[in-house]
Backbone bond lengths (Angstrom), bond angles and torsions (degrees), N, CA, C in turn:
res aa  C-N    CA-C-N  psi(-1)  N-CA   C-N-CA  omega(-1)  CA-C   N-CA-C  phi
1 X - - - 1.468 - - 1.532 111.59 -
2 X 1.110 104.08 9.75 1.710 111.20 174.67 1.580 116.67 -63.59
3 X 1.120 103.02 139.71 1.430 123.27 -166.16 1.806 124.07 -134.26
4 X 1.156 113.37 160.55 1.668 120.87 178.03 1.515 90.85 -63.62
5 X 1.546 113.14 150.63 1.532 104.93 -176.76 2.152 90.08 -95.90
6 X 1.390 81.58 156.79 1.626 89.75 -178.02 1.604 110.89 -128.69
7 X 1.213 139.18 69.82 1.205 144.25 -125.48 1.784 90.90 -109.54
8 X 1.597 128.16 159.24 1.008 132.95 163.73 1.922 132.84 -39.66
9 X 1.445 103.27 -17.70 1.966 108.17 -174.08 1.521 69.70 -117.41
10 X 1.348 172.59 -37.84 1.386 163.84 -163.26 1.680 92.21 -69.26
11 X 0.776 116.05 -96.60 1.709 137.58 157.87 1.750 99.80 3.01
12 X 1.010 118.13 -85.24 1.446 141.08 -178.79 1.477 107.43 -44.91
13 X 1.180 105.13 -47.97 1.654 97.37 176.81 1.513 111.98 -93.77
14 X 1.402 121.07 12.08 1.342 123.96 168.97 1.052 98.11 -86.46
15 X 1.309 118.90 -47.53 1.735 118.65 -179.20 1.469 135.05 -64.93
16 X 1.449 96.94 -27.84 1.713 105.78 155.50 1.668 116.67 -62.48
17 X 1.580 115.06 -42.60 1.041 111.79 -164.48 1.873 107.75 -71.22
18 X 1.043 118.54 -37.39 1.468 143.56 149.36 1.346 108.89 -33.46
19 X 1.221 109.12 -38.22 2.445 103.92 174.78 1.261 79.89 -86.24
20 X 1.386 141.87 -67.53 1.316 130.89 -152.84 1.577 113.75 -20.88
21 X 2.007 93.79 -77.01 0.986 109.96 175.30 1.024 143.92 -20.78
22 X 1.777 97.25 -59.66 1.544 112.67 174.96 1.615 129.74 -45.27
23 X 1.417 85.70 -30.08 1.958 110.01 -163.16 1.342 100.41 -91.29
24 X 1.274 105.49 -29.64 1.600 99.85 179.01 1.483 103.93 -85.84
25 X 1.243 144.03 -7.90 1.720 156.60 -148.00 1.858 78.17 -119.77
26 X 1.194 121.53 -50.31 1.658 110.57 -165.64 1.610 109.72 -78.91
27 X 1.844 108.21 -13.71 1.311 102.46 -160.70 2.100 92.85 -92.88
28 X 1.088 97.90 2.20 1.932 102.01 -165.67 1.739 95.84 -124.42
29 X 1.425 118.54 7.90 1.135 109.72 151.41 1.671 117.77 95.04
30 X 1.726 91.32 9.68 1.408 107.86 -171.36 1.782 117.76 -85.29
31 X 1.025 129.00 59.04 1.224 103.94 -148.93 1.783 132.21 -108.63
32 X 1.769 91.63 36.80 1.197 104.92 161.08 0.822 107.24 -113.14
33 X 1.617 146.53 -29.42 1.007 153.17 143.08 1.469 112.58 -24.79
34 X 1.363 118.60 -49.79 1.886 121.96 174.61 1.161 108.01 -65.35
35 X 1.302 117.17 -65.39 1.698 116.15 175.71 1.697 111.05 -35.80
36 X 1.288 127.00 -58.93 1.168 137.08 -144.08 1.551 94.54 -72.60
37 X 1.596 113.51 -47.00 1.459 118.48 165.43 1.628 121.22 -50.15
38 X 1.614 97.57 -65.83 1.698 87.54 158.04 0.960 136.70 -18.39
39 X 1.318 121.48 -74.87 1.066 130.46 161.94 1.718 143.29 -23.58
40 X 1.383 97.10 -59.09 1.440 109.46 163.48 1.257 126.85 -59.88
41 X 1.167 121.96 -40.97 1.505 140.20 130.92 1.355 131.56 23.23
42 X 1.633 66.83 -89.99 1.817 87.50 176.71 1.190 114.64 -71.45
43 X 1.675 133.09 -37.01 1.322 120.91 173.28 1.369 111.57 -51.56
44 X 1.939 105.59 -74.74 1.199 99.64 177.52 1.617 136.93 -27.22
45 X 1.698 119.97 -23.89 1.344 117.63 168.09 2.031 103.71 -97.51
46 X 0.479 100.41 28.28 1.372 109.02 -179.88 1.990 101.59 -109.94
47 X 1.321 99.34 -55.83 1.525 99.72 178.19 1.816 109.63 -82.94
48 X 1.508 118.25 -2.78 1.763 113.63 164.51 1.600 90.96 -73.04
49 X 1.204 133.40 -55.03 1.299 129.47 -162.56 1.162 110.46 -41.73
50 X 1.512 111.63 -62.15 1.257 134.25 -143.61 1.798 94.66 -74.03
51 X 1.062 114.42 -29.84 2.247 123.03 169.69 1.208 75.05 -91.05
52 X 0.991 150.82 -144.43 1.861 148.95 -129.36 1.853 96.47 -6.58
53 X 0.774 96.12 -65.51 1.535 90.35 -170.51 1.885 104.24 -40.60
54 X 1.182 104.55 -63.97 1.503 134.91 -158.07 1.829 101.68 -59.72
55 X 1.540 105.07 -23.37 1.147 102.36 -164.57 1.892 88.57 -111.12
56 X 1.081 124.24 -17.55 1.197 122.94 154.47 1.709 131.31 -45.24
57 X 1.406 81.93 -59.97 2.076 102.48 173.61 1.087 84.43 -48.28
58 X 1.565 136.51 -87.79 1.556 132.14 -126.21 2.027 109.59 -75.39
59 X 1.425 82.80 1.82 1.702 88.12 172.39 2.269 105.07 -88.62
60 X 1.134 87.39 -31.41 1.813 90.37 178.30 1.523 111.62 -118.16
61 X 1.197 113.07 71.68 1.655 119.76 -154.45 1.457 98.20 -114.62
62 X 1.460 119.03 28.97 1.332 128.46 166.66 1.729 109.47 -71.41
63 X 1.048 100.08 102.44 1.880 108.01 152.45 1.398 105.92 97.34
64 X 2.010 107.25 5.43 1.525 90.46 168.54 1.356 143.33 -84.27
65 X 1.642 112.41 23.48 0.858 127.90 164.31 1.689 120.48 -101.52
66 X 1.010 114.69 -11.60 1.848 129.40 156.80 1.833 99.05 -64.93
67 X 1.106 110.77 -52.84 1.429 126.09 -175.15 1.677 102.83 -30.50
68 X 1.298 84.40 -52.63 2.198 104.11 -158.28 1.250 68.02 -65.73
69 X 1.368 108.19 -85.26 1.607 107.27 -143.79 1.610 122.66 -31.09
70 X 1.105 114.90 -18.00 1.042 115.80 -152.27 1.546 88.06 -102.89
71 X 1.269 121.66 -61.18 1.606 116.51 165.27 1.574 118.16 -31.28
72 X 1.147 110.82 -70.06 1.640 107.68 160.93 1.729 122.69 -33.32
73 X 1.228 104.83 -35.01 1.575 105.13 179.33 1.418 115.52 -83.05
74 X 1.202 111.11 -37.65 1.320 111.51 173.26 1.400 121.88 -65.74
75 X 1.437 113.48 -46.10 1.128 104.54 178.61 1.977 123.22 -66.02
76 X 1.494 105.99 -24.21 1.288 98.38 173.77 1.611 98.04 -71.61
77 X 1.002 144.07 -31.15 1.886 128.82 156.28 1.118 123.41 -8.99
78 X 1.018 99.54 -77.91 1.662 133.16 -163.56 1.888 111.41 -86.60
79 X 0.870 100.52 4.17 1.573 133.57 154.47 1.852 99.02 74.96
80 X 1.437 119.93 40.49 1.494 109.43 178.28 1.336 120.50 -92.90
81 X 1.087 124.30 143.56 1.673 133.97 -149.23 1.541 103.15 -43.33
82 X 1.073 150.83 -178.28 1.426 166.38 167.52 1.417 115.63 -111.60
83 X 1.633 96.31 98.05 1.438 119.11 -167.26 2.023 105.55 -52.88
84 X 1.521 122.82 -36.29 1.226 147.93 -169.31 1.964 95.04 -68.77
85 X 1.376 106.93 -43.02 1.840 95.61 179.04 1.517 106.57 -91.88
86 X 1.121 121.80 8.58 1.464 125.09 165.78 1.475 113.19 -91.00
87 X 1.336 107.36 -30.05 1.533 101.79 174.58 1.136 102.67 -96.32
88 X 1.185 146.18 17.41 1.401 140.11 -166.65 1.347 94.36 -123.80
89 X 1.326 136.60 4.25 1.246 129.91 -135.90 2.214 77.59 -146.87
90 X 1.038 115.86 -5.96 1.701 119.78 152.96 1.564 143.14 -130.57
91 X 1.627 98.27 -2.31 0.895 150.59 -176.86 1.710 93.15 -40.36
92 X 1.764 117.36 -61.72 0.941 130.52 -163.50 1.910 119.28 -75.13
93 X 1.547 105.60 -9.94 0.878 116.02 168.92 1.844 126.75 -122.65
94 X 1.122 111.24 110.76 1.658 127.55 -153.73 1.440 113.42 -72.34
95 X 1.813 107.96 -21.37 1.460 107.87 164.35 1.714 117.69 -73.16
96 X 1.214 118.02 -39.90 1.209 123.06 -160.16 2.113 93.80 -76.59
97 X 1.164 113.84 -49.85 1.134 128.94 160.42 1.797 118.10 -37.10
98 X 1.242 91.50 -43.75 2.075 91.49 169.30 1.460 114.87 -86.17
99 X 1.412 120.02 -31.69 1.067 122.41 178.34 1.971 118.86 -66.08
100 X 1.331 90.42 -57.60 1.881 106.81 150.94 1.763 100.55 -14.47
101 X 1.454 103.32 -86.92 1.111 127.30 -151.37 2.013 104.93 -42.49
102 X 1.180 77.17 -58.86 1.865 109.96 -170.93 1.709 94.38 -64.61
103 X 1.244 125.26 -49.36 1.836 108.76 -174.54 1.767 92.88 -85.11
104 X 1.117 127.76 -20.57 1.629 92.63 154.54 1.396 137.65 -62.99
105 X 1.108 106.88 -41.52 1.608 130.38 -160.49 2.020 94.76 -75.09
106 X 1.347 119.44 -34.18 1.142 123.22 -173.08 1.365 94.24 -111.84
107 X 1.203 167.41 -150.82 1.501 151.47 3.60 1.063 94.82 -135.60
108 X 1.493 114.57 -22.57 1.857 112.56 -162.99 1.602 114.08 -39.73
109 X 1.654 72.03 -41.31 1.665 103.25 -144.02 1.795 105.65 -87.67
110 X 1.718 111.01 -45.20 0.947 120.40 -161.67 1.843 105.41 -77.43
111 X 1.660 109.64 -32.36 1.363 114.98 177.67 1.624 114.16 -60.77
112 X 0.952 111.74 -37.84 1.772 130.59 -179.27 1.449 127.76 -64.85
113 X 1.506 104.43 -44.48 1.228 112.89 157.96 1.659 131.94 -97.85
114 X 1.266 111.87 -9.84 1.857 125.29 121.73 1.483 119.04 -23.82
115 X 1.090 112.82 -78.16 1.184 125.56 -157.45 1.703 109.71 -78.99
116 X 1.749 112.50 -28.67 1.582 100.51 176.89 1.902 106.78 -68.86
117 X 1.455 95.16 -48.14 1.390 120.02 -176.20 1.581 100.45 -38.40
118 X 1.207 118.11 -57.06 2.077 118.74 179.58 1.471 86.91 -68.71
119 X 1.264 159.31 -52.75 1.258 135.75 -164.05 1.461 114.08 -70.98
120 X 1.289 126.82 -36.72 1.460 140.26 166.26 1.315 94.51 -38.99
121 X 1.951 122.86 -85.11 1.062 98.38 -126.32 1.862 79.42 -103.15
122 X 1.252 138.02 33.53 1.680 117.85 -170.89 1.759 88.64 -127.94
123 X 1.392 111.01 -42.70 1.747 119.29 176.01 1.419 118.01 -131.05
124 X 1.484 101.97 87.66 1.749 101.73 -171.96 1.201 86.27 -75.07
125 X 1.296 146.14 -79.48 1.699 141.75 -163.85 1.292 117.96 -9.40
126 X 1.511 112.18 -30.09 1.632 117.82 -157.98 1.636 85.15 -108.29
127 X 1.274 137.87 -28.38 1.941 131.16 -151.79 1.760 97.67 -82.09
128 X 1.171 141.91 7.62 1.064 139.29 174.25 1.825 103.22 -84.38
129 X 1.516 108.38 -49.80 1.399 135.79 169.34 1.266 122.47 -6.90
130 X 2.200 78.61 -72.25 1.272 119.50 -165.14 1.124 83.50 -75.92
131 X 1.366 131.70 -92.26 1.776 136.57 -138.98 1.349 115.25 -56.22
132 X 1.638 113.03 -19.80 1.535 121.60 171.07 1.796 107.42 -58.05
133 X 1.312 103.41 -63.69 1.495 109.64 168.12 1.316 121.17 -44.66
134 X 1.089 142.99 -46.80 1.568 153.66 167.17 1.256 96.92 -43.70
135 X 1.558 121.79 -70.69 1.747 112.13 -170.94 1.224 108.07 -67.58
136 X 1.448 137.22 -51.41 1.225 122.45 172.50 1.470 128.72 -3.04
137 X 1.630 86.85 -76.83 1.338 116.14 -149.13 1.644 89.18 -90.90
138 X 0.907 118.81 -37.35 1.907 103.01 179.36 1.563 109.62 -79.10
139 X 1.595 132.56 -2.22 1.063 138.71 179.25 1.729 98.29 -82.24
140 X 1.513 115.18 -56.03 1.558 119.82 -153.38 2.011 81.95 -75.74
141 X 1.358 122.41 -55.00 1.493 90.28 170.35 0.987 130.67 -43.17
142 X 1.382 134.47 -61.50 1.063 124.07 170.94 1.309 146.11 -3.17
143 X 1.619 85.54 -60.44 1.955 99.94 -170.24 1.540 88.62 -86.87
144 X 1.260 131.48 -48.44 1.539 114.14 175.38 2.154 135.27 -47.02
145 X 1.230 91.54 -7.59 1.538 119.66 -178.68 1.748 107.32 -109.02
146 X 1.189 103.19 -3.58 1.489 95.35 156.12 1.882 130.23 -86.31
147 X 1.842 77.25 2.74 1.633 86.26 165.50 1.686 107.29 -109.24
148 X 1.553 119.22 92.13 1.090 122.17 -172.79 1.684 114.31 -48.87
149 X 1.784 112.31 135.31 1.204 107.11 -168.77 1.556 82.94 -130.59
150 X 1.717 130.50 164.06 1.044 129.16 -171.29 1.988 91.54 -97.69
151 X 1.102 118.82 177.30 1.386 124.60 166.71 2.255 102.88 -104.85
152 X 1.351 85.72 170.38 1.535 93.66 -159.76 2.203 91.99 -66.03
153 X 1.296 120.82 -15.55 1.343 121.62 -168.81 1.469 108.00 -46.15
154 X 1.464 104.60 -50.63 1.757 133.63 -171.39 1.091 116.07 -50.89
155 X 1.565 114.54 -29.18 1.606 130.44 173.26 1.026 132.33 -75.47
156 X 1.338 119.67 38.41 1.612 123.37 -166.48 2.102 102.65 -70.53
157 X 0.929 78.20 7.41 2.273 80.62 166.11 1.261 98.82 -70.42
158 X 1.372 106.12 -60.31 1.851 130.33 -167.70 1.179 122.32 -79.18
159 X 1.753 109.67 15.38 1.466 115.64 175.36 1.374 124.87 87.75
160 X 1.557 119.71 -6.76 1.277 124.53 174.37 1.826 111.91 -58.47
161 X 1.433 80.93 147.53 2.093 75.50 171.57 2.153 87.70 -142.18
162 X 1.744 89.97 127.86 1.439 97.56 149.74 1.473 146.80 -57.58
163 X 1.652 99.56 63.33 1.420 106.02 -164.68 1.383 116.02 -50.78
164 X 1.397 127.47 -48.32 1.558 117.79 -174.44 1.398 110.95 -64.34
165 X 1.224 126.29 -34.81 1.602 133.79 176.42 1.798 107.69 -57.91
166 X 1.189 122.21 -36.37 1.409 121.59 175.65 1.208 111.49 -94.79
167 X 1.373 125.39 4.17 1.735 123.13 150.89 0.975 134.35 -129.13
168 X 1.506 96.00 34.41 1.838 136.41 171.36 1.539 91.69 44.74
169 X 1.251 112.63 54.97 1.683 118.50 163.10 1.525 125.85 -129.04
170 X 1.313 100.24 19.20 1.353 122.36 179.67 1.784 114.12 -70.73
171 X 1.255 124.16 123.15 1.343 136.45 -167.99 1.786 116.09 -103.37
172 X 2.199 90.56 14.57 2.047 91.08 165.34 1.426 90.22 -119.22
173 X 1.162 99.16 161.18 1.470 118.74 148.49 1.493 106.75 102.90
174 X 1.783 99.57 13.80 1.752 105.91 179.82 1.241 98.89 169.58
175 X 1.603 118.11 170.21 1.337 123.35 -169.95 1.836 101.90 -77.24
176 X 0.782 110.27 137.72 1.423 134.96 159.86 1.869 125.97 -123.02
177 X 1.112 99.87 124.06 1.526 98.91 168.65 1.959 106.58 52.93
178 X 1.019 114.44 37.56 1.296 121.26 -170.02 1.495 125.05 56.82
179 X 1.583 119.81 37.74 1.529 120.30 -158.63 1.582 98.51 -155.04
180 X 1.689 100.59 121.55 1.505 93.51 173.48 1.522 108.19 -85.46
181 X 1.253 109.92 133.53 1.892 79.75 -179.37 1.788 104.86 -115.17
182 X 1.393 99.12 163.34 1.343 99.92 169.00 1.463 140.61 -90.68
183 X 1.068 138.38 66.15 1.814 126.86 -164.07 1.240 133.66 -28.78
184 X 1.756 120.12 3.28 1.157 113.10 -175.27 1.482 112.59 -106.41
185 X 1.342 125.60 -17.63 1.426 135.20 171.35 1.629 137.13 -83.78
186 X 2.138 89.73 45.43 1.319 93.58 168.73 1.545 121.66 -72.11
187 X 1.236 142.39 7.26 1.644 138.44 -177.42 1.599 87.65 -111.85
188 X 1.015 120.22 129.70 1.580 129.89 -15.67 1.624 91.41 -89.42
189 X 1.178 107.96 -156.84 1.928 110.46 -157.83 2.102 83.18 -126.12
190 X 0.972 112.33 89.11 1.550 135.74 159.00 1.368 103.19 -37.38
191 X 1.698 117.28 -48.57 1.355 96.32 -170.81 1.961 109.02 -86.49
192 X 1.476 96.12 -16.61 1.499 75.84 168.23 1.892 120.57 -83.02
193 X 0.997 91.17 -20.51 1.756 90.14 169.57 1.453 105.65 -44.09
194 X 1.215 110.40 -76.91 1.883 111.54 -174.22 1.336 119.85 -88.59
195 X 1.362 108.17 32.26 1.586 107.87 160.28 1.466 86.30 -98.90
196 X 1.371 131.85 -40.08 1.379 128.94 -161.75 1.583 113.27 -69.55
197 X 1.605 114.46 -41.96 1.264 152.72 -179.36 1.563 105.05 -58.31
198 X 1.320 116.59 -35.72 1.279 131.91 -175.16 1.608 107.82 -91.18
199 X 0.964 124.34 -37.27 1.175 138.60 -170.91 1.568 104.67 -65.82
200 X 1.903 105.87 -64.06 1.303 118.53 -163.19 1.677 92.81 -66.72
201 X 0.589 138.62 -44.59 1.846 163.99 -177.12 1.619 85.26 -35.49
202 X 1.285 126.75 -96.73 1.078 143.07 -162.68 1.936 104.30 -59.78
203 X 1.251 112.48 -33.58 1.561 96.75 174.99 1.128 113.94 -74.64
204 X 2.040 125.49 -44.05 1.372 127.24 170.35 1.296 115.42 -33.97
205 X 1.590 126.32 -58.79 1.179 141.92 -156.60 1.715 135.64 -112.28
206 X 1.125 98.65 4.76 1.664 135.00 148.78 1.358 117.82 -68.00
207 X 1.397 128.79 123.29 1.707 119.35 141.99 1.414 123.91 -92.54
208 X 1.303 121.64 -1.91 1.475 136.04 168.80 1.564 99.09 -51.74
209 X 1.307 105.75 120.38 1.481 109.81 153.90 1.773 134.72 -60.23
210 X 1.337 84.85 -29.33 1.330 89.43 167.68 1.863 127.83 -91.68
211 X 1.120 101.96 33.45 1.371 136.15 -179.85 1.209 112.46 -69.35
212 X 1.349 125.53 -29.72 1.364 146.30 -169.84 1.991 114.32 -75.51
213 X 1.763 110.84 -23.70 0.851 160.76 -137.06 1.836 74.92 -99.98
214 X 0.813 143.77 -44.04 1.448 147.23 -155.37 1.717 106.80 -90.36
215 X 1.166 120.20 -33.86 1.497 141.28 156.30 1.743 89.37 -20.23
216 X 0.861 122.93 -87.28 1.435 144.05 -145.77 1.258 98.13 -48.34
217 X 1.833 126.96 -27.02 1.561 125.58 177.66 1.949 84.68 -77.81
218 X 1.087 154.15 -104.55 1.476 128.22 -138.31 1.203 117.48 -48.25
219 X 1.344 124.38 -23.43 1.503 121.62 -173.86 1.657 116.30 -78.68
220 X 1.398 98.21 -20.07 1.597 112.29 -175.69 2.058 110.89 -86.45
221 X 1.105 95.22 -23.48 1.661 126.44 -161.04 1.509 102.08 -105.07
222 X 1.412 129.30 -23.62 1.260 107.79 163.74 1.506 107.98 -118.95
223 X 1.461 131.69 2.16 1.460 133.41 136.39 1.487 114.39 -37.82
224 X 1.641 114.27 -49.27 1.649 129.55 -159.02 1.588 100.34 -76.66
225 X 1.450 103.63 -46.40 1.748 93.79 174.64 1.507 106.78 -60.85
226 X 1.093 97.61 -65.03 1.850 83.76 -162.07 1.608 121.49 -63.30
227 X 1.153 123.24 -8.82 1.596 119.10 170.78 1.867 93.66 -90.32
228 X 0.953 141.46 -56.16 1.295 138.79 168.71 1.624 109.45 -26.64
229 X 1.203 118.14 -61.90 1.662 129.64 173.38 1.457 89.50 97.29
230 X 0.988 121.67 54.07 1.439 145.70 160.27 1.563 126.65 -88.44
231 X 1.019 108.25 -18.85 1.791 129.95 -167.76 1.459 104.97 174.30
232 X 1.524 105.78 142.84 1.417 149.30 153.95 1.598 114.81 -42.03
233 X 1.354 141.49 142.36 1.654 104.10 156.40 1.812 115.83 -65.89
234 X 1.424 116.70 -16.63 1.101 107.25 -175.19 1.473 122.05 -96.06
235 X 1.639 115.18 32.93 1.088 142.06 162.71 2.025 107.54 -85.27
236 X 1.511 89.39 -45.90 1.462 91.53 -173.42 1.507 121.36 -90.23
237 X 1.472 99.40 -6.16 1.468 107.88 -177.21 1.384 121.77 -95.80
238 X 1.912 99.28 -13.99 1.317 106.90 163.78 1.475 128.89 -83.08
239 X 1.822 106.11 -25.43 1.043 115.12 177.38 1.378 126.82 -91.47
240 X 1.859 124.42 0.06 1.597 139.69 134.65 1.583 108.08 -51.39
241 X 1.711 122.22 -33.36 1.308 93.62 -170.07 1.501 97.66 -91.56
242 X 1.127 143.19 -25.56 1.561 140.34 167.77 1.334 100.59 -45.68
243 X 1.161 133.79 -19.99 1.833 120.86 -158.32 1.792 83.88 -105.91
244 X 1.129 103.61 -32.28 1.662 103.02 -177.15 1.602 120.83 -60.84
245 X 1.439 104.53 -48.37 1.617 118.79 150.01 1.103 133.64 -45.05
246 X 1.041 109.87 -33.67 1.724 121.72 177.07 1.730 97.21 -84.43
247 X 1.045 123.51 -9.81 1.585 113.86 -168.45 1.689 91.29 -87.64
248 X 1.401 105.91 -58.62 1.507 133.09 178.16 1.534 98.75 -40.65
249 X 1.068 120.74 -57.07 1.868 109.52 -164.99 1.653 89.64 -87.04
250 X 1.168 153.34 -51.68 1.347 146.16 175.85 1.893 103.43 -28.93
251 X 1.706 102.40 -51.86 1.221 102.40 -159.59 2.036 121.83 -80.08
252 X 1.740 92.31 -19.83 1.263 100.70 160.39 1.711 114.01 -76.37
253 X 1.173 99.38 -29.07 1.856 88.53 -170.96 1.692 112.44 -67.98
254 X 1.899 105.40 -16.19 0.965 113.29 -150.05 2.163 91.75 -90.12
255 X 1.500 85.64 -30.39 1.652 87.52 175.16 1.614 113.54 -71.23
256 X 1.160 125.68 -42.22 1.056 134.48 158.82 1.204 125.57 2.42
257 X 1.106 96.06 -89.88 2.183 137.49 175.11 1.616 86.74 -67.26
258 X 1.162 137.98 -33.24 1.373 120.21 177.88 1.653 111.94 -60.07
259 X 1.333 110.39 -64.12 1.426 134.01 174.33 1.488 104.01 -39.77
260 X 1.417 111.27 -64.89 1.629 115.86 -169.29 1.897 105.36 -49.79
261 X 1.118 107.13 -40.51 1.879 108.30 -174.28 1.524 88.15 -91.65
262 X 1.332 146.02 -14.92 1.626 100.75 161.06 1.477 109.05 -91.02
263 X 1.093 121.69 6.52 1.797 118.62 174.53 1.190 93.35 -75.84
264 X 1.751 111.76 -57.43 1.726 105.26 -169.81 1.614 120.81 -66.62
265 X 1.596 118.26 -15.59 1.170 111.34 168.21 1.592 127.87 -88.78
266 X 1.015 96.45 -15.29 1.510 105.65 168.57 2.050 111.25 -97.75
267 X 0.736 126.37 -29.38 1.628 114.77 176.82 1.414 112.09 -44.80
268 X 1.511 99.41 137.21 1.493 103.59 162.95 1.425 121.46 -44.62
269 X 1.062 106.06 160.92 1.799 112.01 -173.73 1.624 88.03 -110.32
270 X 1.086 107.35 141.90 1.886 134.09 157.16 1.331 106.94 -43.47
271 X 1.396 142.83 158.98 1.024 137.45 156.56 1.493 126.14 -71.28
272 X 1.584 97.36 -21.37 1.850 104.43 165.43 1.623 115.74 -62.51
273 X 1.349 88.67 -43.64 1.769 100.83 -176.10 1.597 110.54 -65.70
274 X 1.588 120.15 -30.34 1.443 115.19 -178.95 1.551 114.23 -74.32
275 X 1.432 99.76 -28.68 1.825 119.82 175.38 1.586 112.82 -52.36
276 X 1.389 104.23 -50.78 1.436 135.97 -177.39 1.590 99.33 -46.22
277 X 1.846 93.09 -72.69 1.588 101.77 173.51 1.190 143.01 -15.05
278 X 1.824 88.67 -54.96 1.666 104.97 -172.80 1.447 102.44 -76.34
279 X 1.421 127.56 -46.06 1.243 125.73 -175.70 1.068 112.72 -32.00
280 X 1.641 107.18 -68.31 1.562 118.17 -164.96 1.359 109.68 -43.88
C-alpha cells in the first residue's frame, strides 16, 4: 500500500498551483476548466490543513493517551457498547479483518471525492451545497483535533489490538496511499463526518431510487472504525454533530440571502430608477 508521500507544504503548493491554473483557465476564457481547478484546489488545501494540523498535535502529544482513556471510561458510564468486544468479536477471522483494514485506509477518501466529482460535473447547482458542507465541517474538526487525542488502538490495557499494524496494513507511521497520516487526531472521527456527509449528499441530490443504496458507505465506515480500534463511538458522535452545525449555519445563511432578495425585490424604486425603467 505504499505510496508517493503527500505531506502538508507538498499539498499546499499543489493547491496554489491549482489557483494559478484556475486564473490563468478564467483569464483565456476557460471556465470550466477554472472552476474544475478551483475546485481541486480547495480540497487539495483543505487536506495541507488537515497534516498541518495532524503534524502539529504530534508535536504537543502530552496526555493524549489520558484523553482515550478517559473517553473509553466514560462511555462505559453512560452505558455505550464496548468498542474492544466488537473487535474481538472479528478478530478470529483474518479476511474480514483485511478487508476492515483496506476500506478504511481507502474509501474515506476515494468515496468523497467520488461523490463531489458526480456533483460537479452531473449537478453543479447543488456542488456549492455540497462543498460548503465539506469545508465547514472538516474546518470545525480540524481546530477541535488540535487537542491531540490517542485512538482506542493505543489502549492495549483496555483490550485494544492494532489490527492494521499486524497485517502490515496500517496507514501511520509512513506514506500510504499518498497520505501521511497522523495517529493522534482521533476526536472527532473525520472519516465518519464524510461518510455521513457523503451519504446525505447523494440522497438530497440524486433522483435515482436506488440512491438509498449509498446508506451502506456510513454503516460500513462506522462498523470499520470501531472493530479497527480506530475511533471511539464518541469520536463519531461528535463528528455527526459538527456535520449537523454545518447544515444549521449553511441553512441560516441560506435564509438570509433569501430575505435580503425579497427586501431587494420588493423596495420601492427611486424616482431615478423608475426613469431608468421607462427608458429601458
Amino acid at each position: 500500500m505504499q505510496n508517493l508521500t503527500l505531506t502538508w507544504q507538498s499539498a499546499g503548493g499543489a493547491a496554489v498551483g491549482l489557483y494559478g491554473g484556475a486564473y490563468v483557465a478564467a483569464r483565456v476564457r476557460k471556465p470550466g476548466v477554472s472552476a474544475l481547478l478551483r475546485e481541486a484546489g480547495t480540497l487539495l488545501a483543505l487536506f495541507a490543513l488537515w497534516q498541518l494540523v495532524g503534524h502539529l498535535s504530534v508535536m504537543s502529544a502530552d496526555h493524549a493517551l489520558d484523553r482515550a482513556s478517559w473517553i473509553h471510561h466514560t462511555e462505559q458510564i453512560i452505558g455505550l457498547p464496548n468498542e474492544a468486544s466488537w473487535q474481538a468479536a472479528i478478530t478470529p477471522y483474518p479476511v474480514l479483518v483485511r478487508l476492515a483494514n483496506y476500506y478504511y485506509a481507502v474509501m474515506h477518501f476515494a468515496v468523497m471525492l467520488a461523490v463531489l466529482l458526480w456533483v460537479f460535473l452531473r449537478h453543479r447547482e447543488r456542488y456549492a451545497w455540497v462543498r460548503n458542507t465539506v469545508v465547514i465541517t472538516t474546518a470545525v474538526c480540524l481546530l477541535v483535533q488540535f487537542i491531540p487525542v490517542a485512538p482506542p488502538r493505543m489502549l492495549p490495557q483496555s483490550g485494544f489490538v492494532d489490527v492494521a499494524a499486524e497485517y502490515g496494513q496500517s496507514v501511520y507511521g509512513g506514506a500510504v496511499g499518498g497520505v501521511v497520516a497522523d495517529q493522534l487526531s482521533a476526536m472527532p472521527s473525520v472519516h465518519v463526518a464524510w461518510c455521513v456527509l457523503a451519504a446525505v449528499a447523494v440522497v438530497r441530490v440524486s433522483p435515482s431510487p436506488f440512491r438509498w443504496v449509498v446508506v451502506l458507505h456510513p454503516v460500513l465506515t462506522v462498523a470499520v472504525v470501531v472493530v479497527t480500534a480506530n475511533h471511539f463511538w464518541a469520536d463519531g458522535i461528535v463528528a455527526v454533530a459538527i456535520l449537523l452545525f454545518a447544515y444549521v449555519v449553511l441553512a441560516l445563511v441560506a435564509r438570509r440571502r433569501g430575505r435580503a432578495a425579497v427586501e431587494t425585490a420588493t423596495r420601492p424604486r427611486s424616482g431615478a430608477e423608475e426613469r431608468l425603467k421607462q427608458i429601458t
